[in-house]
C-alpha positions as CSV (number, residue, x, y, z in Angstrom):
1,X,36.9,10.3,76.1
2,X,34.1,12.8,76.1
3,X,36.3,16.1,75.5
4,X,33.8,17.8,78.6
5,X,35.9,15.3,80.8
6,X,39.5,16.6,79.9
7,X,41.5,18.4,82.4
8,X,42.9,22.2,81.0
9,X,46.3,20.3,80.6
10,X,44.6,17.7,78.6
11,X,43.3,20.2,76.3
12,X,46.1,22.3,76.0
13,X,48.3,18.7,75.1
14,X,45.6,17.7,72.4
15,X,46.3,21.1,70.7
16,X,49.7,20.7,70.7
17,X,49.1,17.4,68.5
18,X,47.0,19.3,66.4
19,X,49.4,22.4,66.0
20,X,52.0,19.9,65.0
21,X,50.2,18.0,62.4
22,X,49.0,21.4,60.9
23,X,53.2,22.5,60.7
24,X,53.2,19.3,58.8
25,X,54.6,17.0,61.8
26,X,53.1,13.7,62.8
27,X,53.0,13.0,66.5
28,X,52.4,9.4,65.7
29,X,54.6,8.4,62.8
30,X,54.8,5.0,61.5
31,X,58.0,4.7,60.5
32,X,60.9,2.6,62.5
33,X,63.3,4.4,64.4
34,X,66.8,2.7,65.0
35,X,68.4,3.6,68.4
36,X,72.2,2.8,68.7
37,X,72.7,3.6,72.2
38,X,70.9,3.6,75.6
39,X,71.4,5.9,78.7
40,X,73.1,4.2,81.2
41,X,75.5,2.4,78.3
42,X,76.3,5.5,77.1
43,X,77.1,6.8,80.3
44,X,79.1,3.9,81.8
45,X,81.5,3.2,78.6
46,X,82.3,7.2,77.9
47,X,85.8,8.0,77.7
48,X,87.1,11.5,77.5
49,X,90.3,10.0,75.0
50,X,88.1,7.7,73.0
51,X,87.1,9.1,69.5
52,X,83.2,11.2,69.2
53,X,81.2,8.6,69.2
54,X,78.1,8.8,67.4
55,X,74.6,7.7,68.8
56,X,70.7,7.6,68.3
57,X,69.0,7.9,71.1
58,X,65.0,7.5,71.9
59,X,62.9,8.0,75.0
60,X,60.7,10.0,77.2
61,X,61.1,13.4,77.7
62,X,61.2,14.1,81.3
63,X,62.5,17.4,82.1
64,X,63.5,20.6,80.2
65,X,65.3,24.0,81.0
66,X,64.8,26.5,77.9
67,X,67.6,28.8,77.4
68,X,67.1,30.8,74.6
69,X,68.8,29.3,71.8
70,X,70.2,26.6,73.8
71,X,68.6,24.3,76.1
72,X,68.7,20.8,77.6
73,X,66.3,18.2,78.1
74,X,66.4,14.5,80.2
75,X,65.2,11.2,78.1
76,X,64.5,8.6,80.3
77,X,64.4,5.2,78.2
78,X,64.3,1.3,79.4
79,X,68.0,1.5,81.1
80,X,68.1,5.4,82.7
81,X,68.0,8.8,81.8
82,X,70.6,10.9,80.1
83,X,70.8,14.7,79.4
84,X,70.7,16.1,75.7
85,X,71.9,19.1,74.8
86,X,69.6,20.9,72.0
87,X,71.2,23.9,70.1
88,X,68.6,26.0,67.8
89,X,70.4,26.6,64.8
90,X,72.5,23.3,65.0
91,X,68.6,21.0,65.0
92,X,67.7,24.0,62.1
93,X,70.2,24.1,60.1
94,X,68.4,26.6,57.5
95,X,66.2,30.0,58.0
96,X,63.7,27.9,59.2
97,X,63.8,27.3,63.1
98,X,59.9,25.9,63.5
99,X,61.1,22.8,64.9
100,X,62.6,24.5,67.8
101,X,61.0,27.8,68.6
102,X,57.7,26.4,67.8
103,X,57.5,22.6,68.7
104,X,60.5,21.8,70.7
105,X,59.9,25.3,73.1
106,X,56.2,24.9,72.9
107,X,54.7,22.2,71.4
108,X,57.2,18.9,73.0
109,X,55.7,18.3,76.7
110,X,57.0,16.3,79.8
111,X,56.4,12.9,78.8
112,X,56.4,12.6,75.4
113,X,58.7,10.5,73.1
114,X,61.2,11.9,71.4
115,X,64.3,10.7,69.1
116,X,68.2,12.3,68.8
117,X,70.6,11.6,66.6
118,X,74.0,13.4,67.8
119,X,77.4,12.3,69.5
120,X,77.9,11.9,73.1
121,X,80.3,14.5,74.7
122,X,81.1,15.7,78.6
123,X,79.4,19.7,79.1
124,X,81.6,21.9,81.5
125,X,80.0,20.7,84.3
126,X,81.4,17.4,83.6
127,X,77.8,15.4,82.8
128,X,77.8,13.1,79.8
129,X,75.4,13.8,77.3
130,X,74.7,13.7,73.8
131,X,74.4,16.8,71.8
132,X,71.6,16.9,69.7
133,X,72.2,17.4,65.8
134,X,68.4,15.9,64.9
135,X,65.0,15.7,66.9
136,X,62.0,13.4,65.9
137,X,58.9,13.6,67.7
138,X,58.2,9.7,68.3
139,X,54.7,10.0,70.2
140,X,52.6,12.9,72.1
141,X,51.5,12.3,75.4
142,X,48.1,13.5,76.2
143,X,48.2,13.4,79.7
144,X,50.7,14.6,81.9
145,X,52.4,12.3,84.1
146,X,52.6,13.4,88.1
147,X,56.1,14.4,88.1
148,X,57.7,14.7,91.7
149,X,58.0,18.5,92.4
150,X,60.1,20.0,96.2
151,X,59.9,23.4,97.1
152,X,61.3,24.0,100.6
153,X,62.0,20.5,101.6
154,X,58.0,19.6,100.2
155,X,57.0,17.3,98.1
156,X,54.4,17.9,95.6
157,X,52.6,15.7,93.3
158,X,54.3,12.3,94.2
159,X,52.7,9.4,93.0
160,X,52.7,7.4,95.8
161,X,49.2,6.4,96.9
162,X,49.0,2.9,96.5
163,X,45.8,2.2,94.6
164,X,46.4,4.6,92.2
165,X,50.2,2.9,91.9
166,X,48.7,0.0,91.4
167,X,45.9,0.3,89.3
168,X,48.0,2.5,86.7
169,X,51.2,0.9,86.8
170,X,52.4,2.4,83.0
171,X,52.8,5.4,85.6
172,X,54.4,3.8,88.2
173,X,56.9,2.4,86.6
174,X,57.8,5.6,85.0
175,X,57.9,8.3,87.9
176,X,58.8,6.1,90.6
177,X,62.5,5.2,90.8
178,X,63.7,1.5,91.6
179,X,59.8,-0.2,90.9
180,X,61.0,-1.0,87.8
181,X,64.1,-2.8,89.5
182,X,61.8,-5.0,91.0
183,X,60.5,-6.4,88.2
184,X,63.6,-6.6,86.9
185,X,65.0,-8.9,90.1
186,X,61.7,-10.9,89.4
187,X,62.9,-12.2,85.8
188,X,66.2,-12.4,87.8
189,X,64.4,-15.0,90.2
190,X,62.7,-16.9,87.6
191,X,65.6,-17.6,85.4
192,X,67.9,-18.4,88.1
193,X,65.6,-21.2,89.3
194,X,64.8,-22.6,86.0
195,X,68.8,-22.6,85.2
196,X,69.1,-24.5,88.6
197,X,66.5,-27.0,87.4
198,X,67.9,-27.2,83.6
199,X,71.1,-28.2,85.2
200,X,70.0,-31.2,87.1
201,X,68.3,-32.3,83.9
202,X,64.7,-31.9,84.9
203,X,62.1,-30.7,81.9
204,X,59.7,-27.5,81.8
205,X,56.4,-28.8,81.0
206,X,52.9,-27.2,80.7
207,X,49.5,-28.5,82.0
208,X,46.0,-27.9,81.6
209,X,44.8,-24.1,83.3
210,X,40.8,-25.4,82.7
211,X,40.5,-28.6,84.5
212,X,37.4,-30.8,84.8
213,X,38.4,-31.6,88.5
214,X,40.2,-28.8,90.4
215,X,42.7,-30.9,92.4
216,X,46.0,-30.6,94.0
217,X,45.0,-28.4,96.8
218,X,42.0,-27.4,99.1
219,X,41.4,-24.3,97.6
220,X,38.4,-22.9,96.8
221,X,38.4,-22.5,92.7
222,X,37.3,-20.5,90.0
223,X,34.2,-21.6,88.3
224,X,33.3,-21.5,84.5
225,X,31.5,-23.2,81.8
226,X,32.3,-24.5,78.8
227,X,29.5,-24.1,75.5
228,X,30.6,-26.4,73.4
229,X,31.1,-29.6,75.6
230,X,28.5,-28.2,77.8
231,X,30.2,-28.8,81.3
232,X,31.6,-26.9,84.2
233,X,35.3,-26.1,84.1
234,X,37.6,-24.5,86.9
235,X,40.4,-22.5,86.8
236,X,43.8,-24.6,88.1
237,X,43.9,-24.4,91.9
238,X,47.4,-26.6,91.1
239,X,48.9,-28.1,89.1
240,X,50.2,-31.7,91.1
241,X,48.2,-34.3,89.7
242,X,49.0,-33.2,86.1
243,X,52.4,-33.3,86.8
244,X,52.4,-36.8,88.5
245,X,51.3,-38.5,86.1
246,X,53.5,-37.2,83.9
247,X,56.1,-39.0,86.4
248,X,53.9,-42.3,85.6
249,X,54.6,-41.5,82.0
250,X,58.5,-42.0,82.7
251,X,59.6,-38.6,83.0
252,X,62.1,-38.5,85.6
253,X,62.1,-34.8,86.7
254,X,59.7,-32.1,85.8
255,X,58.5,-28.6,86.7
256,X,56.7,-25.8,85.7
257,X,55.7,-22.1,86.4
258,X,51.7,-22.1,86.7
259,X,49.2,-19.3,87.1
260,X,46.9,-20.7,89.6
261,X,43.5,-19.3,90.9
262,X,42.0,-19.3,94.2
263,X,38.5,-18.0,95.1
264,X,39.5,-16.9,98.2
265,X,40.4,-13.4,99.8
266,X,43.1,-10.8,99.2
267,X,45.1,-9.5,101.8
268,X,49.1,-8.5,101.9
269,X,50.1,-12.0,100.9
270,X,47.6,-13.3,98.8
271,X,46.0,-12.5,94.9
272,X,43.1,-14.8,93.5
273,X,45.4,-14.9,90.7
274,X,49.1,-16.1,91.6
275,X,52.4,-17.7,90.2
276,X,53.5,-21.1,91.6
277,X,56.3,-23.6,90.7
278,X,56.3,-27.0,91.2
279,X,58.9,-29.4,90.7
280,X,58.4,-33.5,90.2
281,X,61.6,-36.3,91.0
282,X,61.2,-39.9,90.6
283,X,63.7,-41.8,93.1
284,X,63.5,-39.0,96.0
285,X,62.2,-38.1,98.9
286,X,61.4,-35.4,101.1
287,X,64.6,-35.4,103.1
288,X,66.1,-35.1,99.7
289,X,64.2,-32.5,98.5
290,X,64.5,-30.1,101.7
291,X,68.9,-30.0,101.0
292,X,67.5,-29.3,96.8
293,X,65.1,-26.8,98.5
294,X,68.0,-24.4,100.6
295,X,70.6,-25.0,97.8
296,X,68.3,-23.5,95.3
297,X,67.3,-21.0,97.8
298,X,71.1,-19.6,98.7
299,X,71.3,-19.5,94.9
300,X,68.7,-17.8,93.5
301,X,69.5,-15.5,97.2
302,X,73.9,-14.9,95.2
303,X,72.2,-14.2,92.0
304,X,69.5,-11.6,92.5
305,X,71.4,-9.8,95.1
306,X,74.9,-10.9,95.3
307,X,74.7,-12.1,98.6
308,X,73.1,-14.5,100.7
309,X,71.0,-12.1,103.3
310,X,68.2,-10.1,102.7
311,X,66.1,-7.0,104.6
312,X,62.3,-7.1,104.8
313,X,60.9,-4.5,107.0
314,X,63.0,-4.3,110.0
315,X,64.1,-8.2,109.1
316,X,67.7,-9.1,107.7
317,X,67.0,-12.7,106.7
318,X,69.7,-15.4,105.4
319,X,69.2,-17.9,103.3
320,X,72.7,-19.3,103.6
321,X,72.3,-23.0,104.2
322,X,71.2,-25.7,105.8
323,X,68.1,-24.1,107.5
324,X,66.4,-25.3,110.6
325,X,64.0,-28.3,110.8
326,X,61.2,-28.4,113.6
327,X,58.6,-31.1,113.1
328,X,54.8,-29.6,113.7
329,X,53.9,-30.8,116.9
330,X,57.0,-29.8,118.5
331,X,56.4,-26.0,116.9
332,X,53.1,-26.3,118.4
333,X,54.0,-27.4,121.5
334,X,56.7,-24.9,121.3
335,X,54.2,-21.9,121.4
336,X,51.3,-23.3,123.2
337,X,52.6,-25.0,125.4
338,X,50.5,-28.2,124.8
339,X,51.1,-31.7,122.8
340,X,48.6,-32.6,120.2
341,X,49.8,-36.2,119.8
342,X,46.9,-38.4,119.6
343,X,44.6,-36.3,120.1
344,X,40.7,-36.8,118.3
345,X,38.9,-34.0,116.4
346,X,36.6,-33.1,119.8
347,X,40.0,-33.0,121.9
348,X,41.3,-30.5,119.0
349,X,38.2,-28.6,118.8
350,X,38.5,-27.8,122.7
351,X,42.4,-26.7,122.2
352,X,41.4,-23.8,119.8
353,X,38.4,-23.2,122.1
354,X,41.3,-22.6,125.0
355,X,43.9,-21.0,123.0
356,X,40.8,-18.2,120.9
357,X,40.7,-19.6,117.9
358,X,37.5,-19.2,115.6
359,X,36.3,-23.0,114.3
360,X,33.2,-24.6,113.1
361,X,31.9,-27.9,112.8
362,X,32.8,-28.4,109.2
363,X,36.5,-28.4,110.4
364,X,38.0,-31.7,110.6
365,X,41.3,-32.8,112.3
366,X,43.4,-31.1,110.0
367,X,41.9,-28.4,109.7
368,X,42.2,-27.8,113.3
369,X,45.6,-28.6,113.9
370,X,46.5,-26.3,110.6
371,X,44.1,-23.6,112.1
372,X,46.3,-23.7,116.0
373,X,49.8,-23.4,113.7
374,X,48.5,-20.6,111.9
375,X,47.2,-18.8,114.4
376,X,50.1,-19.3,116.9
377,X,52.8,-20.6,115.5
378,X,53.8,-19.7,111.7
379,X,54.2,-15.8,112.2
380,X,57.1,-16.9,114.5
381,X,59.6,-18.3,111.9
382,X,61.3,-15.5,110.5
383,X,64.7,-17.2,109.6
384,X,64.1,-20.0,106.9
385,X,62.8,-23.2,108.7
386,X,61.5,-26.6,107.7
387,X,58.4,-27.4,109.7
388,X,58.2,-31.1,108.7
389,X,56.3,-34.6,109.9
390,X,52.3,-33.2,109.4
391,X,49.6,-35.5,111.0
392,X,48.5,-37.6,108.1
393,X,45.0,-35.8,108.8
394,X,46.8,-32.2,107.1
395,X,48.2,-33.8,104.0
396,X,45.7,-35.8,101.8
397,X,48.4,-36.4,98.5
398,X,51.6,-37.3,101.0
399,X,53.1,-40.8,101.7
400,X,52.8,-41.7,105.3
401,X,56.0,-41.3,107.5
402,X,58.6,-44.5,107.7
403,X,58.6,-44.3,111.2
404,X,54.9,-42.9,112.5
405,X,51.8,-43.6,110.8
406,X,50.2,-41.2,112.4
407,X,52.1,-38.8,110.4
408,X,53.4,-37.9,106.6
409,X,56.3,-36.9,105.1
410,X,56.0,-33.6,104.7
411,X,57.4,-30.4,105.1
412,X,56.6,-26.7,104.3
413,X,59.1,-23.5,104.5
414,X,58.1,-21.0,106.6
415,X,60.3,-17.7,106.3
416,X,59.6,-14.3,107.5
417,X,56.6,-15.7,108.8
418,X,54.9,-17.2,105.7
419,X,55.1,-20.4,104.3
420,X,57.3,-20.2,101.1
421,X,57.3,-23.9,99.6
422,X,55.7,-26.9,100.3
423,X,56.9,-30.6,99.7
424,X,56.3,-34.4,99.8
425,X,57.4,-37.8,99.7
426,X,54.5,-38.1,97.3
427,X,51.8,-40.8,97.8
428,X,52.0,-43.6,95.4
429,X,50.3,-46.0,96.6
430,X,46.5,-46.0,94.8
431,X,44.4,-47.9,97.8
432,X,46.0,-45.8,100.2
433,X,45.0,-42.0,97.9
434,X,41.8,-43.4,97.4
435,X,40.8,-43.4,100.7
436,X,42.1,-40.4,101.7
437,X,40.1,-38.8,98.7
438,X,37.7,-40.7,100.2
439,X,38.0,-38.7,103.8
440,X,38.4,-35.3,102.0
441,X,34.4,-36.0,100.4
442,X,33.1,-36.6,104.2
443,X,35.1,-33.3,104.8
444,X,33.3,-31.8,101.7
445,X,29.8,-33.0,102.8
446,X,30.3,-31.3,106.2
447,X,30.4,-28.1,104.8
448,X,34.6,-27.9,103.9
449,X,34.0,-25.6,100.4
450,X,38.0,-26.5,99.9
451,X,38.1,-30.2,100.7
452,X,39.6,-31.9,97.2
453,X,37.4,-34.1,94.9
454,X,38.1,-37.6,94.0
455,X,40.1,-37.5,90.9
456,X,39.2,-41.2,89.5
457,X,41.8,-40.4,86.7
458,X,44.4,-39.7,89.2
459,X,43.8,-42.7,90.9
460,X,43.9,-44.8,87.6
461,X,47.1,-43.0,86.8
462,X,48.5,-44.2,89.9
463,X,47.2,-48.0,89.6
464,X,49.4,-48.0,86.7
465,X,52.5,-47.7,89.0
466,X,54.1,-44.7,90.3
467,X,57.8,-44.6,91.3
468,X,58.9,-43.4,94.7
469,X,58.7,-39.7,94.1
470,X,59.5,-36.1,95.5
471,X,57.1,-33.0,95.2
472,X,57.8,-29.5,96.0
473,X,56.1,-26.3,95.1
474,X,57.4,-23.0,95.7
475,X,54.6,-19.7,95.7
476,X,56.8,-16.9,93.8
477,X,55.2,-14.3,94.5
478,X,56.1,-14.8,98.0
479,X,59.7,-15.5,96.8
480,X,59.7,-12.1,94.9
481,X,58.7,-10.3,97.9
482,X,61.3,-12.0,99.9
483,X,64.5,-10.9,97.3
484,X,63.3,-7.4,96.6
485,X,62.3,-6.7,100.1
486,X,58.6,-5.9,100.1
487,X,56.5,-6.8,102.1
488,X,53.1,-6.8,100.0
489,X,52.5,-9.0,97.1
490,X,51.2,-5.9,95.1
491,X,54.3,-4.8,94.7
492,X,56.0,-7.7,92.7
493,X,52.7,-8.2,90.4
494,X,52.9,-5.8,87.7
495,X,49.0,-5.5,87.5
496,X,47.6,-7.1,91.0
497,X,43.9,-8.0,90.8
498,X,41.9,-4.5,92.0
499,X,37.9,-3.9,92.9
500,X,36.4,-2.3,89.6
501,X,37.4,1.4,89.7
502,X,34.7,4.3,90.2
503,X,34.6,7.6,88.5
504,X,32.5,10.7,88.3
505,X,30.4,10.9,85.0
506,X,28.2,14.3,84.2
507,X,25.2,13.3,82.5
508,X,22.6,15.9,81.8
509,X,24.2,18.6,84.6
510,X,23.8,15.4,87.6
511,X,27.0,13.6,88.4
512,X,26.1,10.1,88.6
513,X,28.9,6.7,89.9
514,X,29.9,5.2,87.2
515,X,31.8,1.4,87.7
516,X,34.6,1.5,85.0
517,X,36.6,-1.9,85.2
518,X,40.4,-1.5,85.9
């Protein structure tokens, strides 16, 4: 950084790394440093009777209170923060007391790294702590991090604009308490569904990201291009049709955890660049896989939490099974007022017209009828619920329903009024996905930027025989967000996709914008 740009802080903390080096102490060293102990494991085994126990300790310095020849100090490391007690002439044992008089008083700042070797002891106040009998300095910091400050019941300097949070999130997680919690309840998530799956004997797998066909979905994708081969690729809307034929290959069960990318808008729910999990099983079907669906929900529900409920905003949701089933044209009826059975893509078309809802002429059938439950019915489902039985018009991969036609066997999750998963008794009959490939390339040629492209592959994969199988895909973002409690996606991805950031550059005494990506 141009050292006209640095802050009086900034400059004061870059010659405190300079005064160090020149007593002859590296604010970088190279050297390992062993820790033996962490904050809140020192704090939760101490016993008063037990023998001193000796520890190494490492972290950031977050706090200080100088006292003469005696102060204190507050590491915060990867599990909590714990007090150290620093004694001048115990840290300098010999005449010469530089290292606390001159660097610890002076020269150590508020977020730096420091290293203490000492034993852990109770101070009158009865606060566990370890008293200092060596200090390393592990790593300067050269900017100061916006520590919280009160003074008559106000708050200073809080970190808590959300942009900033965002785009500088090695500072969020350190000032702001219980951010990194959520992260942590996020691996929690993960590893409780993939222990669910491991235990039913289904297999992790991975799948191509850069695809020659993005399929799976109607999504609109990611675009690149590829030198050597010469050829467009895109970036994995989904990650379905891989996966299936896998199940044509003989695998019985299989999932994965895919980043997919969607080149569509951002909003409190949705990032171009997301987490999804899908899960394959030959020999099922959908009714099956909504009781797999809320068992592995009220798991994953005891393990992060402990319990089966949740509160989201002013919500408390359970995820206790079984949960409701409502088939879509009974919800929509439900909240309209008016039956869609039968009804042609004109007769659709004049519904939204009566109930407000935008629509063009590229919109076929199902985009209609998903455009009417979108707009009037999804927000409504708070509580988990199964809206199953879509018109065969929504659901272009799905095997058409035993009973009806007309419809598929499908069904997607709606909770807290988003969907969560989405699932199918997958379509395995090749004539019968051709076609509807078929139908999604008039859709494309009308102007529908997310209708799916024939995937002559696919199809060939499925003349090859496919068993009777079950699909289901879960968004985890949206599942994070569900059991942490937040209620924008931003807050469960560690670095959420941001517009490049702007800042202020001085360039021959004229302040110009300069676009610095984040």
């Amino acid at each position: 950084m141009n050292p006209q740009e640095l802050s009086e802080q900034e400059k004061v903390r870059r010659g405190s790394m300079e005064e160090m080096r020149r007593l002859g102490i590296e604010p970088y060293p190279a050297a390992e440093y062993t820790v033996t102990g962490h904050a809140d494991e020192i704090v939760s085994t101490f016993d008063d009777n037990a023998p001193q126990r000796e520890v190494t300790v490492a972290g950031r310095v977050m706090s200080r209170r100088i006292m003469g020849k005696a102060s204190f100090m507050e590491l915060k490391d990867a599990t909590g923060r714990i007090q150290v007690y620093v004694n001048r002439d115990e840290i300098c044992p010999g005449e010469d007391k530089t290292l606390y008089n001159v660097v610890f008083k002076k020269l150590l700042d508020i977020g730096d790294f420091v290293g203490v070797k000492g034993y852990v002891f109770r101070t009158q106040t009865g606060q566990i702590s370890v008293h200092a009998k060596e200090l390393t300095v592990l790593s300067k910091s050269l900017r100061p991090l916006p520590i919280v400050k009160m003074k008559d019941g106000v708050v200073y300097d809080a970190f808590d604009d959300p942009e900033m949070r965002y785009r500088r999130r090695y500072v969020d997680l350190v000032v702001n308490e219980g951010v990194k919690d959520i992260f942590v309840k996020r691996t929690k998530v993960f590893n409780s569904m993939r222990q669910y799956f491991n235990d039913h004997g289904y297999m992790e797998v991975e799948t191509p990201i850069l695809q020659s066909i993005p399929g799976g979905a109607a999504a609109r994708p990611f675009i690149t291009h590829h030198n050597a081969l010469d050829i467009p690729l895109y970036l994995r809307i989904a990650d379905e049709l891989y996966l299936k034929r896998l199940i044509v290959g003989g695998f019985e069960g299989v999932y994965e955890f895919s980043k997919n990318f969607r080149n569509e808008g951002m909003d409190r729910t949705h990032n171009p660049e997301f987490t999804c999990m899908e899960i394959y099983v030959s020999y099922k079907d959908y009714k099956w896989m909504m009781e797999f669906t809320e068992k592995l929900l009220e798991k994953i529900c005891l393990d992060v939490n402990g319990t089966t409920e949740v509160k989201v905003g002013d919500n408390v949701i359970s995820f206790k099974a079984p949960f409701r089933r409502v088939t879509m044209i009974d919800a929509i009826k439900d909240f309209t007022g008016i039956d869609i059975t039968g009804m042609g893509e004109e007769e659709l078309r004049d519904v939204c017209r009566k109930l407000d809802i935008e629509v063009d002429e590229s919109m076929g059938k199902g985009k209609l009828i998903d455009e009417i439950f979108g707009e009037k019915c999804e927000g409504n489902y708070i509580q988990p619920t199964f809206i199953i039985d879509y018109p065969i018009e929504m659901s272009p991969l799905t095997k058409r329903h035993r009973e009806n036609p007309e419809l598929t066997e499908r069904f997607e999750l709606m909770v807290n009024g988003k969907e969560l998963a989405n699932a199918y008794s997958e379509l395995n009959d090749p004539i019968d996905q051709y076609e509807r490939f078929v139908e999604q390339m008039r859709l494309s040629e009308k102007g529908d930027d997310e209708a799916m492209i024939i995937d002559a592959d696919f199809i060939r994969a499925l003349e090859y025989g496919m068993p009777p199988t079950s699909g289901m895909g879960i968004g985890m973002d949206r599942l994070v967000m569900l059991m942490t409690g937040q209620t924008t996606i931003q807050e469960v991805l560690l670095f959420p996709q941001m517009r490049p950031e702007k800042r202020r550059v001085k360039e021959n005494d004229n302040e110009e914008e300069e676009t610095e990506q984040a």
